[in-house]
ZAMARGU-4260 file (C-alpha; in steps of 0.2 Angstrom, whole numbers, plus 5000, padded with zeros to 4 digits):
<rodrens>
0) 4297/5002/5010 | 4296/5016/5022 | 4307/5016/5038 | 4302/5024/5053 | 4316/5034/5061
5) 4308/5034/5078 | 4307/5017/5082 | 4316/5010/5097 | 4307/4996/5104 | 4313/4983/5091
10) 4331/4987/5090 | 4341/4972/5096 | 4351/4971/5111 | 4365/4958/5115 | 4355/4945/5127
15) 4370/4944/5139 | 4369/4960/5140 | 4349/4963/5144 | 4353/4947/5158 | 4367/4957/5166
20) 4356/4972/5165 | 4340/4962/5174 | 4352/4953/5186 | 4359/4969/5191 | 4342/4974/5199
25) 4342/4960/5211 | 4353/4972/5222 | 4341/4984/5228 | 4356/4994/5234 | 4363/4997/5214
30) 4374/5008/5208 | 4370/5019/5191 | 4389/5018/5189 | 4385/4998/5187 | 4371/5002/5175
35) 4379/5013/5165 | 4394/5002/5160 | 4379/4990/5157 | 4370/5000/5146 | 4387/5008/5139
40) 4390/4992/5129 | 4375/4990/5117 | 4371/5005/5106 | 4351/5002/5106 | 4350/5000/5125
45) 4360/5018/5126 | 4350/5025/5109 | 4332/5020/5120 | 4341/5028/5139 | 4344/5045/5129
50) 4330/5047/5120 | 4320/5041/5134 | 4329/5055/5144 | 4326/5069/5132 | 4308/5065/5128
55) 4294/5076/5137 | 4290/5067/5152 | 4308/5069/5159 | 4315/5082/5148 | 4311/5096/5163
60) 4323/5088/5175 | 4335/5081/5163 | 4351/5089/5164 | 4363/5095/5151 | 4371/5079/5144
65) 4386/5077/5156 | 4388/5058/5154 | 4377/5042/5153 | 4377/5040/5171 | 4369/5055/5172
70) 4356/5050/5162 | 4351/5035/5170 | 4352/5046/5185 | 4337/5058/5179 | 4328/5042/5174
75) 4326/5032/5191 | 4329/5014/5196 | 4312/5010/5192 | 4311/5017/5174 | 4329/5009/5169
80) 4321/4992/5175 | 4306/4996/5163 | 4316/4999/5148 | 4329/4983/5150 | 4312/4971/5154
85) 4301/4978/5141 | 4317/4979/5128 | 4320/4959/5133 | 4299/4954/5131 | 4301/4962/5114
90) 4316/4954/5109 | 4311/4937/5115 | 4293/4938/5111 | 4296/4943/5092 | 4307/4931/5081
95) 4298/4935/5066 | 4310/4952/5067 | 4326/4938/5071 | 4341/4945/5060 | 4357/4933/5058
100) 4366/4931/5074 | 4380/4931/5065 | 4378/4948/5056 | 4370/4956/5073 | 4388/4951/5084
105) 4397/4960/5070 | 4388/4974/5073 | 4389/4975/5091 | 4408/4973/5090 | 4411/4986/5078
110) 4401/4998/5088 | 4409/4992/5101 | 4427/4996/5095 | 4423/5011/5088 | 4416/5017/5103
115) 4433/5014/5113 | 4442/5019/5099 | 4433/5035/5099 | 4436/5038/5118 | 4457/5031/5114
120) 4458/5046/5099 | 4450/5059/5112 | 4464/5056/5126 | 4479/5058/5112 | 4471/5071/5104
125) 4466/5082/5122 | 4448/5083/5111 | 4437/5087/5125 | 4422/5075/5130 | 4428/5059/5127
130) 4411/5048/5136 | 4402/5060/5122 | 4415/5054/5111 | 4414/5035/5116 | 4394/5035/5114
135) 4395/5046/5096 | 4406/5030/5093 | 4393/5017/5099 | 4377/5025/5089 | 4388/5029/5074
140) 4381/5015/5064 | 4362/5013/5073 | 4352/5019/5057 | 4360/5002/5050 | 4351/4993/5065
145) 4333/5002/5061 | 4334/4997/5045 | 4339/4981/5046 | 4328/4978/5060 | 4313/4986/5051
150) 4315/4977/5033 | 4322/4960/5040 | 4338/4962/5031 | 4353/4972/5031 | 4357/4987/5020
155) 4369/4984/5005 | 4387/4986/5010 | 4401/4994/5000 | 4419/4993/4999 | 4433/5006/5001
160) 4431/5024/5006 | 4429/5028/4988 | 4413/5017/4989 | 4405/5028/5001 | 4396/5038/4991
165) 4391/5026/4980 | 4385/5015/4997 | 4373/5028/5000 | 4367/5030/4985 | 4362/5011/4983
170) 4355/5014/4998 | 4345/5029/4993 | 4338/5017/4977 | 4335/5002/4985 | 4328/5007/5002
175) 4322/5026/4996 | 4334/5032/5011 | 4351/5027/5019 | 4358/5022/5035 | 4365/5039/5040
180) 4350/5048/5035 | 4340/5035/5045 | 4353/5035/5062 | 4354/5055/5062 | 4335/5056/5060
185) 4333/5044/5074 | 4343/5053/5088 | 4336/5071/5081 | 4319/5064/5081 | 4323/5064/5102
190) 4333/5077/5106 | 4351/5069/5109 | 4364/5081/5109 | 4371/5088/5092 | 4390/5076/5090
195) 4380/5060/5094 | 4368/5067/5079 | 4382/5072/5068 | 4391/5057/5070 | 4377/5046/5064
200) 4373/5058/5051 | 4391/5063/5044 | 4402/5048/5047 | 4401/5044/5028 | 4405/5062/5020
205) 4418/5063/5010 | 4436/5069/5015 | 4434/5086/5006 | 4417/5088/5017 | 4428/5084/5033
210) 4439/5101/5032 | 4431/5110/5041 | 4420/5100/5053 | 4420/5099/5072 | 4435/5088/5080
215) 4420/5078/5086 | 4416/5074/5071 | 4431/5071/5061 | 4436/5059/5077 | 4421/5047/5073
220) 4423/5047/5055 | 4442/5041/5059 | 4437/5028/5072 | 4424/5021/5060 | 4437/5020/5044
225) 4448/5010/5052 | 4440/4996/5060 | 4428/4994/5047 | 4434/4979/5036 | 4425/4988/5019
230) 4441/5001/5022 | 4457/4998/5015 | 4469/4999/5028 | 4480/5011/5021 | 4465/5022/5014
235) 4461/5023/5033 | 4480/5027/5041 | 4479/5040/5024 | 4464/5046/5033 | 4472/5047/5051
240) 4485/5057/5045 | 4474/5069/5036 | 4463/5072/5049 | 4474/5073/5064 | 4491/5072/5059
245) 4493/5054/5065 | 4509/5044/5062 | 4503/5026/5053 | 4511/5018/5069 | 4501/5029/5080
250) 4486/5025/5071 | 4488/5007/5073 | 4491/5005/5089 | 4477/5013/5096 | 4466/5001/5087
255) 4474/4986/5089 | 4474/4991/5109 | 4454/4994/5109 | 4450/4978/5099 | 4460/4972/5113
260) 4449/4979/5126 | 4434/4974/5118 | 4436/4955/5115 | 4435/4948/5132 | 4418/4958/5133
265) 4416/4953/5115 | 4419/4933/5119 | 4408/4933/5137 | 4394/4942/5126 | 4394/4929/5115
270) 4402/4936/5099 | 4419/4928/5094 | 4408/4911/5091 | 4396/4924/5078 | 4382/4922/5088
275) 4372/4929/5100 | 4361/4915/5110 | 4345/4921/5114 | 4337/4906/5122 | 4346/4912/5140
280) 4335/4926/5139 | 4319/4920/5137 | 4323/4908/5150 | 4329/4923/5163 | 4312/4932/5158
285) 4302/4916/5162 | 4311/4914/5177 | 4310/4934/5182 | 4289/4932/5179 | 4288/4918/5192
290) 4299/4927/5204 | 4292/4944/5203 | 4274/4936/5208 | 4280/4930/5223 | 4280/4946/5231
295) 4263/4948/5232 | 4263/4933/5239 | 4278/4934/5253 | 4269/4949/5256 | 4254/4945/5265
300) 4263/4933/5276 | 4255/4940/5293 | 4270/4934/5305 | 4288/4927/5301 | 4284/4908/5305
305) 4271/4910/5290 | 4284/4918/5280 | 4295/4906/5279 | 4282/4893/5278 | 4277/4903/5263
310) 4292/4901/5255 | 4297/4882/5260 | 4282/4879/5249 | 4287/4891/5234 | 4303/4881/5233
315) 4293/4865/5231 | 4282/4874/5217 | 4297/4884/5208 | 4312/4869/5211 | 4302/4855/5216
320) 4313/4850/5233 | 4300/4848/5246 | 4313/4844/5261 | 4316/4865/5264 | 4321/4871/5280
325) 4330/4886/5288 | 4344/4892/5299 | 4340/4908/5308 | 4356/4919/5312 | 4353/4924/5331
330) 4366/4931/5344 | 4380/4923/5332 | 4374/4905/5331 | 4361/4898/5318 | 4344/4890/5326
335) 4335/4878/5316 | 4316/4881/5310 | 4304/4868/5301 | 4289/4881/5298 | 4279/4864/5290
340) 4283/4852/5304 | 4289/4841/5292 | 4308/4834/5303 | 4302/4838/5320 | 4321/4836/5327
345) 4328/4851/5315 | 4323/4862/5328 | 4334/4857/5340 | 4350/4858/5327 | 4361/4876/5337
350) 4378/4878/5327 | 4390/4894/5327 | 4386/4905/5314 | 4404/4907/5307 | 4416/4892/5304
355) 4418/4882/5287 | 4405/4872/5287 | 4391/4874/5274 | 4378/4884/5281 | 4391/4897/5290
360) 4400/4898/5270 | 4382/4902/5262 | 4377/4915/5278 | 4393/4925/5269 | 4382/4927/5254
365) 4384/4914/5243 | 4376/4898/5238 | 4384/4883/5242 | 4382/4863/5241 | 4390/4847/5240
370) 4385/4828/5239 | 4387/4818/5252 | 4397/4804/5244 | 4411/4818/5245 | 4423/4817/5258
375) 4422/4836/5262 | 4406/4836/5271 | 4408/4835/5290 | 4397/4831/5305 | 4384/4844/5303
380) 4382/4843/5282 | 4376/4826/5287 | 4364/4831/5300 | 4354/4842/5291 | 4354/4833/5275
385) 4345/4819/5286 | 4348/4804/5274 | 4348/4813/5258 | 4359/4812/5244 | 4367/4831/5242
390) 4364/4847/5255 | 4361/4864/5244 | 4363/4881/5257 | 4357/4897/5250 | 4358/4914/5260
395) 4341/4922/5262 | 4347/4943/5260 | 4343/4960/5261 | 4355/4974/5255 | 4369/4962/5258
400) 4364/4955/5275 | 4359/4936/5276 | 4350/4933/5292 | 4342/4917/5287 | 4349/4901/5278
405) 4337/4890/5266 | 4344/4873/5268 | 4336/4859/5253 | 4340/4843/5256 | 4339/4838/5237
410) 4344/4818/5229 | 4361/4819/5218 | 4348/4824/5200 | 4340/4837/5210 | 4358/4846/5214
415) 4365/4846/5196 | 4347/4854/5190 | 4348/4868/5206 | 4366/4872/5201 | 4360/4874/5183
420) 4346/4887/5188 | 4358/4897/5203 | 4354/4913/5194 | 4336/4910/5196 | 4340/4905/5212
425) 4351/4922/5219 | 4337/4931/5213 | 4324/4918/5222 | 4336/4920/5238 | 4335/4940/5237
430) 4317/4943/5236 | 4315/4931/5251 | 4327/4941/5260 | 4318/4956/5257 | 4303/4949/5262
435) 4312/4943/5279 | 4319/4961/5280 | 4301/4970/5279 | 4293/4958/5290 | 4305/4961/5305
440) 4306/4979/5301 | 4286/4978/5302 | 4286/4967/5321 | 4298/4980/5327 | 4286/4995/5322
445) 4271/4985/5328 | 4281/4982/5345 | 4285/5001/5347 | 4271/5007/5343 | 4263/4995/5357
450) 4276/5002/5367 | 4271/5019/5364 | 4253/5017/5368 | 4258/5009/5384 | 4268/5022/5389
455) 4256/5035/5386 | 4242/5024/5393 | 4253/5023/5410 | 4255/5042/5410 | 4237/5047/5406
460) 4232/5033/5423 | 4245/5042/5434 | 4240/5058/5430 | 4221/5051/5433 | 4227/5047/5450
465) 4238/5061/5451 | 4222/5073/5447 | 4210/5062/5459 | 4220/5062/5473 | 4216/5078/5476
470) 4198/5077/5477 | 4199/5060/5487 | 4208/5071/5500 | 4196/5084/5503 | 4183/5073/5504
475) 4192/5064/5517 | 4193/5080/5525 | 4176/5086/5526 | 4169/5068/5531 | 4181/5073/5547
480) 4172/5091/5548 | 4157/5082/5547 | 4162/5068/5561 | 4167/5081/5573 | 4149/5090/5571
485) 4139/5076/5571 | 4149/5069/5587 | 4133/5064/5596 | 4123/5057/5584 | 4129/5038/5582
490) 4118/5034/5565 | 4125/5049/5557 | 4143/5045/5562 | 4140/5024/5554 | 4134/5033/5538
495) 4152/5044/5538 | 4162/5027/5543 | 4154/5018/5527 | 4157/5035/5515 | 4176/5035/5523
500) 4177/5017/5519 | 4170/5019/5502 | 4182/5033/5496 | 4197/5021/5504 | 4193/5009/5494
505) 4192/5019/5477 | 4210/5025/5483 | 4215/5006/5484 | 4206/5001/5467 | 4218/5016/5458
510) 4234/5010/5466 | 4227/4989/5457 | 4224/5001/5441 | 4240/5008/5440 | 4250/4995/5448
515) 4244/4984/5438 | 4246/4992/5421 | 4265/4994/5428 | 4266/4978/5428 | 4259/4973/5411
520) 4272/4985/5403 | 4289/4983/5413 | 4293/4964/5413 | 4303/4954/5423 | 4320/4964/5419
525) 4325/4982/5422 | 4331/4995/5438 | 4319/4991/5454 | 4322/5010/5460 | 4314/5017/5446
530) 4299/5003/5447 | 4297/5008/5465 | 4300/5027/5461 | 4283/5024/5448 | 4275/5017/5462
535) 4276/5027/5477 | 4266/5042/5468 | 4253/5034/5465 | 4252/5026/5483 | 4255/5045/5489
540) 4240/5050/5478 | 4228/5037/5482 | 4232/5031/5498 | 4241/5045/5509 | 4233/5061/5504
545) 4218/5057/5505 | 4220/5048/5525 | 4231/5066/5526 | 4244/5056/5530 | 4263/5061/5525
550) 4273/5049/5514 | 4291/5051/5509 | 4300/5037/5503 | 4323/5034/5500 | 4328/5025/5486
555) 4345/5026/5477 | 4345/5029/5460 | 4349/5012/5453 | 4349/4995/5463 | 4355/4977/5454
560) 4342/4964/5448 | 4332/4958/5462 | 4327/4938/5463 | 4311/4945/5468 | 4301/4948/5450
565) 4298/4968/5448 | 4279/4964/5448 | 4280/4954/5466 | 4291/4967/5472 | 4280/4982/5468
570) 4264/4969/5478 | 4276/4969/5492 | 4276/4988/5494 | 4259/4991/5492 | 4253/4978/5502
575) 4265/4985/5516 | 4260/5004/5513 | 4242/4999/5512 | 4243/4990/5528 | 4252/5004/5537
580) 4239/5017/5529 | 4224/5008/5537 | 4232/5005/5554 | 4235/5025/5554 | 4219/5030/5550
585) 4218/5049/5551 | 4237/5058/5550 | 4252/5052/5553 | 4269/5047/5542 | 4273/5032/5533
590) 4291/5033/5527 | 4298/5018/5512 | 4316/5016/5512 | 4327/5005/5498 | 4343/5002/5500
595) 4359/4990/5493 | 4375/4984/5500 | 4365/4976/5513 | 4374/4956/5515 | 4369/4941/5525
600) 4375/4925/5525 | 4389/4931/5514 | 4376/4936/5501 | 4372/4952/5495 | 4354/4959/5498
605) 4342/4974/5495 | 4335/4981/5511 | 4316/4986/5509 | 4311/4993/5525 | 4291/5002/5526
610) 4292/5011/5543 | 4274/5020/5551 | 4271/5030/5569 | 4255/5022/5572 | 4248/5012/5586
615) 4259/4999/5585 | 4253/4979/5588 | 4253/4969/5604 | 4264/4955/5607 | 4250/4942/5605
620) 4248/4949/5587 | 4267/4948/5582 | 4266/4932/5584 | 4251/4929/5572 | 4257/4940/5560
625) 4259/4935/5544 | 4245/4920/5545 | 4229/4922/5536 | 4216/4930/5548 | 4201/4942/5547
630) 4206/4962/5543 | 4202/4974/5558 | 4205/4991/5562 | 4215/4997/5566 | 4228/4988/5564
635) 4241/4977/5552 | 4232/4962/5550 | 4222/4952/5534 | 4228/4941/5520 | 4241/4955/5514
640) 4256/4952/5525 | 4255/4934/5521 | 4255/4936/5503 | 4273/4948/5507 | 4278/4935/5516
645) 4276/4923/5502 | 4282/4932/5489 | 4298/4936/5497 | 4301/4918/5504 | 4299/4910/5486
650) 4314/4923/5482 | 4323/4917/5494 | 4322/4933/5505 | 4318/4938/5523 | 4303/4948/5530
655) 4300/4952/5547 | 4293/4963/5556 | 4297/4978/5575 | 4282/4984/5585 | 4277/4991/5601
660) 4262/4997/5607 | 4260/5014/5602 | 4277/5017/5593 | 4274/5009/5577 | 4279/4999/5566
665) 4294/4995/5554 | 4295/4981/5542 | 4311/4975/5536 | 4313/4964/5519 | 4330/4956/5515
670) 4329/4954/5495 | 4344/4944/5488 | 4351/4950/5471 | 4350/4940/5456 | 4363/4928/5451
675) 4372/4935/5433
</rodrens>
């Protein structure tokens, strides 16, 4: 039968070792040092990273072969997780190619020990390279895993280093090639670097063949002869000494301390009991399948309420516990959310977010659970498992930071088959957390860039006032050229009154525009000086200019939280600049003053005072001032003062207001701060 040295995708892998390798990708944040100890262990993952490497579509920015590290570091995250998923679909998806458990943990663990045997031998010896060395030593016997792998069986074995040629030779007759043929034509075939090609080729030459070949080499041949059990073990320390001068003692030692090394990985892998389980596999990749399509799905969750109920109804459908609910980390407490309504009073559950109960254990990144029938559970375990038999707390987390808890109220069965299943789980727990984490990294873009287009929607209006206030006065000024012409002629003069009125009134609909877009954008909290210092420009602009009257306006350059919302306090002002600019008429000066420190009653207070040198109000007026009555000019008068009035009463402040007839007026607003 003909054996294909080129073929990678059906060489076996240790399933433990394809899980650890899938379950490292649930951290988005992973190391390649992580995945390279990984990969390290299992000569067909690494044979399938190298050549992978070294082939045409990566061999440009594939560096000299430094270490396997560095491999995995010219491959990508995303193309390592393609090699270990399609490497484990092959393996679980094609018994027919099954070799014997047994045999296949034998030959894991002599690559294995070879391989840190290999590395052990490079430190004594000062050969340089010792990672090279280590992986020559795991890929030294890999055209025994082709073959085996290809042909359903494995190639006929020898005994004794006087055997070796005679191995080969069976080989050669029975199979038309042998194992180091097959392994050296394998890594050649893809470009691995030339001692990982010399060790699979050479490891069986003869002594005399030895002489005169590469430390490397003669490294691999040793570590090979004396771990293999068809070596006698004095041929093999014979060996040592020939090669490298090593005592018997020497020799000895350094193997028995790497078979030492490699057992507990050996036993946790699965191959002290001579076997390999496999079922664990299949199950992790049915498991990784149901997972990965939840993204999509999570994906298109338009807000977070819907994304977690979402994923309340992917835990019914993936674990079958239909009582899901969450703990939302906020300002270090943890609010309940029941996204499907289903226990109305979670909601209302507030708890600290650090502590030892349950929830606060699992917001540190693991899951947790208990039954109830325990005496450990407190107060709160029994709250939120509302009746039910068990609680089960898993953290819902992106790169390592759990903001939400998924809380299941599952019966006692239900918790034994969850805490079977917790490595589906984790992974269940970090995909929902990276969902959770692209959602509010979404909301917050979406909120600044709504902020954005506010903020330059505000400054495109106040440069529209800015640019029509100019046009606005020079109208207003020819209207009076024209007055002062047309003195005598009463018609013409109604006409003017009516354009004057008209272009006043387009002055007051820009001070709405702006001051009402201000509002929409600043909210209740922030500095009132700088909402008044956005104000009174436009009020110049619109209001003052054009009337030619002069406006200057005081303020400090921060005050203290008013009572007084930021909206009512900017209707205040214009309501008191607009009355002022209409009992002026033509000329005149309107000054705005804002000061703090002001206290009454033993209260402190913001003084708002708006100040005019017009004509002033009778005594009859004053008395009327801030009730509802018909608007006439000139004069302060209409409903705008009483709506001041109102507004600053409701905050608990104090308007009032000094005239005389023909010396103005000033109007004083006492605004008491807000309580901390």
């Amino acid at each position: 039968m003909d054996i294909d040295p080129s073929a990678l995708d059906a060489l076996p892998s240790p399933p433990l070792v394809l899980l650890e390798l899938l379950d490292a990708f649930v951290d988005e944040a992973v190391e390649f040092e992580t995945l390279a100890r990984i990969c390290a262990r299992d000569p067909s993952l690494t044979t399938r990273m190298l050549a992978i490497a070294n082939s045409a579509a990566f061999r440009r920015r594939a560096p000299t072969f430094v270490s396997l590290e560095r491999v995995l570091v010219t491959l990508g995250l995303d193309t390592i997780k393609t090699i270990a998923l399609t490497t484990a679909l092959v393996q679980a998806l094609a018994p027919e190619r099954a070799l014997s458990a047994a045999t296949l943990a034998a030959f894991w663990r002599h690559a294995l020990v070879t391989a840190a045997l290999a590395r052990a031998l490079a430190h004594t010896l000062s050969i340089d390279a010792p990672e090279r060395l280590y992986l020559a030593g795991l890929l030294h016997d890999i055209g025994r895993l082709v073959i085996a792998t290809q042909r359903g069986e494995w190639p006929p074995e020898g005994a004794g280093e006087g055997d070796a040629a005679r191995l080969l030779a069976r080989e050669r007759e029975r199979l038309g090639v042998d194992h180091c043929a097959v392994g050296g034509a394998l890594l050649g075939a893809w470009r691995l670097p030339a001692p990982l090609v010399m060790a699979a080729r050479h490891h069986h030459a003869p002594l005399a063949a030895l002489a005169d070949a590469p430390p490397a080499l003669r490294l691999v041949h040793l570590a090979n002869a004396l771990d293999s059990p068809h070596w006698r073990e004095s041929e093999a320390l014979a060996l040592a000494d020939a090669l490298f001068g090593l005592t018997p003692a020497l020799a000895q030692r350094l193997h028995r301390e790497a078979v030492q090394q490699v057992e507990p990985l050996c036993a946790a892998l699965g191959f002290e009991s001579g076997s390999a389980p496999g079922a664990p596999l299949t199950r992790a990749l049915c498991d990784r399948a149901l997972v990965d399509g939840l993204d999509g799905q999570l994906a298109r969750a338009e807000d977070e309420d819907v994304l977690l109920a979402t994923i309340a109804r992917c835990v019914v459908v993936l674990f079958g516990i239909d009582r899901a609910r969450f703990l939302v980390a906020e300002d270090g407490r943890l609010r309940g959310r029941d996204p499907l309504m289903a226990d109305p009073g979670f909601a209302a559950i507030d708890c600290a977010a650090d502590g030892e109960h349950l929830p606060a254990r699992a917001l540190a990144g693991e899951p947790c659970s208990t039954l109830l029938a325990d005496d450990g559970p407190g107060v709160l375990e029994h709250q939120l498992a509302a009746g039910a038999e068990a609680l089960y707390c898993l953290p819902l987390r992106a790169a390592g930071e759990p903001g939400v808890v998924l809380v299941l109220a599952p019966s006692a069965a239900q918790l034994a088959r969850l805490r079977a299943r917790e490595r589906l789980l984790r992974t269940f727990g970090e995909v929902c957390g990276r969902a959770l984490a692209r959602q509010r990294e979404q909301r917050l873009l979406h909120q600044r860039a709504a902020q954005e287009r506010a903020l330059l929607e505000r400054a495109r209006l106040r440069q529209v006032v800015h640019e029509a206030g100019n046009p606005l006065s020079i109208a207003q000024n020819y209207l009076e050229l024209l007055a002062q012409r047309l003195a005598d002629d009463a018609e013409a003069n109604a006409d003017l009154l009516v354009l004057r009125e008209e272009l006043e009134r387009v002055g007051t609909i820009l001070v709405r525009l702006v001051d009402g877009d201000e509002a929409a954008g600043d909210g209740d909290e922030g500095d009132p000086a700088e909402s008044l210092r956005r104000l009174v420009g436009v009020l110049d602009h619109a209001l003052c200019r054009p009337r030619g009257i002069a406006f200057s306006c005081t303020c400090p350059d921060s005050l203290p939280p008013l009572r007084l919302a930021r909206d009512a306090l900017r209707q205040v002002v214009v309501n008191l600049v607009r009355n002022a600019a209409e009992a002026l008429g033509e000329g005149g000066r309107i000054e705005v003053a804002l000061e703090d420190g002001v206290r009454v009653g033993g209260r402190a207070h913001v003084e708002l005072r708006v100040e005019d040198d017009g004509p002033g109000l009778a005594a009859e007026r004053l008395e009327t001032l801030f009730q509802p009555q018909q608007s006439a000019k000139p004069g302060h008068a209409g409903v705008g003062l009483t709506i001041v009035r109102n507004l600053v009463e409701a905050a608990g402040g104090l308007v009032s207001c000094r005239s005389r007839p023909g010396a103005g007026c000033r109007f004083q607003v006492l605004l008491p701060l807000r309580r901390p």
